[in-house]
N, C-alpha and C positions, 0 to 999 in steps of 0.2 A: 138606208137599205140598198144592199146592190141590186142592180138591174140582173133580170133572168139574161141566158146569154140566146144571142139569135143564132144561132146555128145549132146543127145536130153533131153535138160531140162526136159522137161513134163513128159515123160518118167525115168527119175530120180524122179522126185517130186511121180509119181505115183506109185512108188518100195518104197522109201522113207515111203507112206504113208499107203501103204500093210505092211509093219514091225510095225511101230507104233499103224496101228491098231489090231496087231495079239498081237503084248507083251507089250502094253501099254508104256507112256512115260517113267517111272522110267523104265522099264525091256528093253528098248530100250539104246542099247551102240553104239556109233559113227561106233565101228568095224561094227554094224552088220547093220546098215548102209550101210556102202562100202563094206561089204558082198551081199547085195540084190542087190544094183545097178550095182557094178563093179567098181566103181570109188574107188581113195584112198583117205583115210581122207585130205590129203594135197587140189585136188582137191575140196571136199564136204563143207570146211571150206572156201574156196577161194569163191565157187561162190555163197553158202548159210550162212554162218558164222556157229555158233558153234551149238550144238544139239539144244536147245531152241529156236534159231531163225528159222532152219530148219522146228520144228516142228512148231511154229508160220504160216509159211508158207503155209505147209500144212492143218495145222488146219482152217487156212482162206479161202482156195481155197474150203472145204470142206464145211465149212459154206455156200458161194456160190452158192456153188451143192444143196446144202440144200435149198435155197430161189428160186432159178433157179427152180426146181421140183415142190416147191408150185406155181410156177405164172404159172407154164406151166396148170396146172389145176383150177387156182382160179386168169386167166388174167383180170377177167370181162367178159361184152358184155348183152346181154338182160336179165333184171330180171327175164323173165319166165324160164331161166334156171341158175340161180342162184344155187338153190336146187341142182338141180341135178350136178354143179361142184363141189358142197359141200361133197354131197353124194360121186365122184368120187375119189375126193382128200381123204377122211377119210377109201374110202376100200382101195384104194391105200396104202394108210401106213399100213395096215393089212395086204395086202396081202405080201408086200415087209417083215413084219416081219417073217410071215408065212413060208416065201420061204428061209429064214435065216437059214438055216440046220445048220452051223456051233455054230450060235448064239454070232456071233461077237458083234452083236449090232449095234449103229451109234456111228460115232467118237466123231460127236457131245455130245451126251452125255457122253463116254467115260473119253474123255478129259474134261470135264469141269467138273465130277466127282470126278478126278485128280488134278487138277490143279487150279479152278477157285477161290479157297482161299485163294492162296497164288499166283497168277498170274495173273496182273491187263488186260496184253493182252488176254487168256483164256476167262477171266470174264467178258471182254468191247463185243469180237468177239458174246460171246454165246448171251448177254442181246441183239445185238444190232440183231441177227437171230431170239428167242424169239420174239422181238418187230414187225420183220419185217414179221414174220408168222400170228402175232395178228392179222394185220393190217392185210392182205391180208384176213383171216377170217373175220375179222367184213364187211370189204366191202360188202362181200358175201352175209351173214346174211343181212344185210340194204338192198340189190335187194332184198334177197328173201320176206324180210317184206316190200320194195315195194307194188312187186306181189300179196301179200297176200299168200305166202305159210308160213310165219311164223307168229306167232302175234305182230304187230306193237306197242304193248305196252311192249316187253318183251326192256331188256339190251342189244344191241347188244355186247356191251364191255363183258360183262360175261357170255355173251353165245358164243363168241368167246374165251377167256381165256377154259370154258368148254371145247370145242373141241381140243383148242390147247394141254390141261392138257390130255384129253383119249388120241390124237394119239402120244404125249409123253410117256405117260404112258403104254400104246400096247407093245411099244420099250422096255418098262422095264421087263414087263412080261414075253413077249414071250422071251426076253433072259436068263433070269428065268425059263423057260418050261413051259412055258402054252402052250398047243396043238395048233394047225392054227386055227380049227374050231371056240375055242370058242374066239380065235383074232377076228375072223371076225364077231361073235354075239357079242362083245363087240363097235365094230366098228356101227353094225345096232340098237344098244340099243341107242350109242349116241345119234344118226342121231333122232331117234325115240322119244328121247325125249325132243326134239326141241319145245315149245309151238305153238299149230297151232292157226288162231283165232276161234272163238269159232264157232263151227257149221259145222267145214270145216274136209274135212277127208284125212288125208297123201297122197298123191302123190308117187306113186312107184319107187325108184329111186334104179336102180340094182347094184349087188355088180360089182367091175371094177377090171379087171384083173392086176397081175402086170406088173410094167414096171421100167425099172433101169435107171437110170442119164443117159448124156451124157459120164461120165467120167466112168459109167461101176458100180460105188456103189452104192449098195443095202440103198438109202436110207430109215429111217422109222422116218421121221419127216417132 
């Protein structure tokens, strides 16, 4: 019968994934690994196997965090506020990059900036977060053109890919130096230029303060 293990997994995975994302996969070595956590590589390879699967791990739990964050703001519920989860979820990513002092960035893009061209798990995890963000946007957009706060003749498919592409895009910038400020007029430009139907005038939908995952990462997707 195996022995329980003595450590706190999660707490592993969570050091684990603070190293990875401070020096990237390639600048990540197993020592330093069992550097951050404590454990020795004997252990680390036991209960997670070898760097790549480690990071696998991590890299998925993070994707997660990633979709986890968008449904928490874009779960549904009545069209008349469709808009304004729209509006909430896209300052949200602004402000979370904003608040990036370091400019670590998200792992997600990170790693799949790294990795996604020659690693079919990277490539399958990112398209299937990608996909699963889409979707949660176009939902949105279809209430809001419901309601009538958007024009019911527009695309929702590409006027979701639009948003999904700015609050991707924020993530890139701001870790690049763009100032907060103009994160967040990037974020009300989107918003802004949503088609409304004709004759109808925006809806005020205010900026939303940040707020970090469950697991503590500043996500900005």
């Amino acid at each position: 019968m195996p022995r329980p293990r003595a450590f706190d997994e999660r707490q592993v995975l969570e050091r684990a994934r603070e190293q990875f994302w401070a020096t990237g996969y390639a600048g990540t070595r197993m020592d330093d690994i069992a550097q951050a956590t404590g454990l020795g590589k004997g252990s680390l390879y036991g209960a997670f196997g070898d760097k790549g699967k480690l990071f696998h791990r991590v890299f998925g739990d993070w994707c997660t965090a990633v979709v986890e964050v968008a449904e928490e703001r874009l779960a549904g519920g009545p069209d008349a506020e469709a808009l304004v989860r729209l509006s909430e979820y896209v300052h949200l990513m602004a402000e979370n990059t904003a608040s990036d002092t370091e400019r670590r960035g998200c792992l997600l893009a990170k790693g799949a900036a790294e990795l996604a061209q020659h690693d079919p798990t990277v490539a399958g995890r990112s398209a299937e977060t990608m996909t699963a963000l889409l979707t949660l946007l176009r939902t949105e957009i279809s209430a809001a053109q419901r309601h009538g706060d958007v024009d019911s003749a527009a695309d929702p498919e590409r006027l979701a890919a639009l948003l999904l592409t700015v609050v991707r895009g924020i993530e890139a910038v701001g870790k690049a130096g763009l100032d907060p400020e103009t994160l967040r007029n990037v974020a009300d430009t989107a918003l802004a230029v949503l088609p409304m139907p004709e004759g109808q005038k925006r809806r005020a939908t205010g900026r939303s303060p940040a707020r970090k995952n469950a697991r503590g990462a500043n996500t900005a997707t």
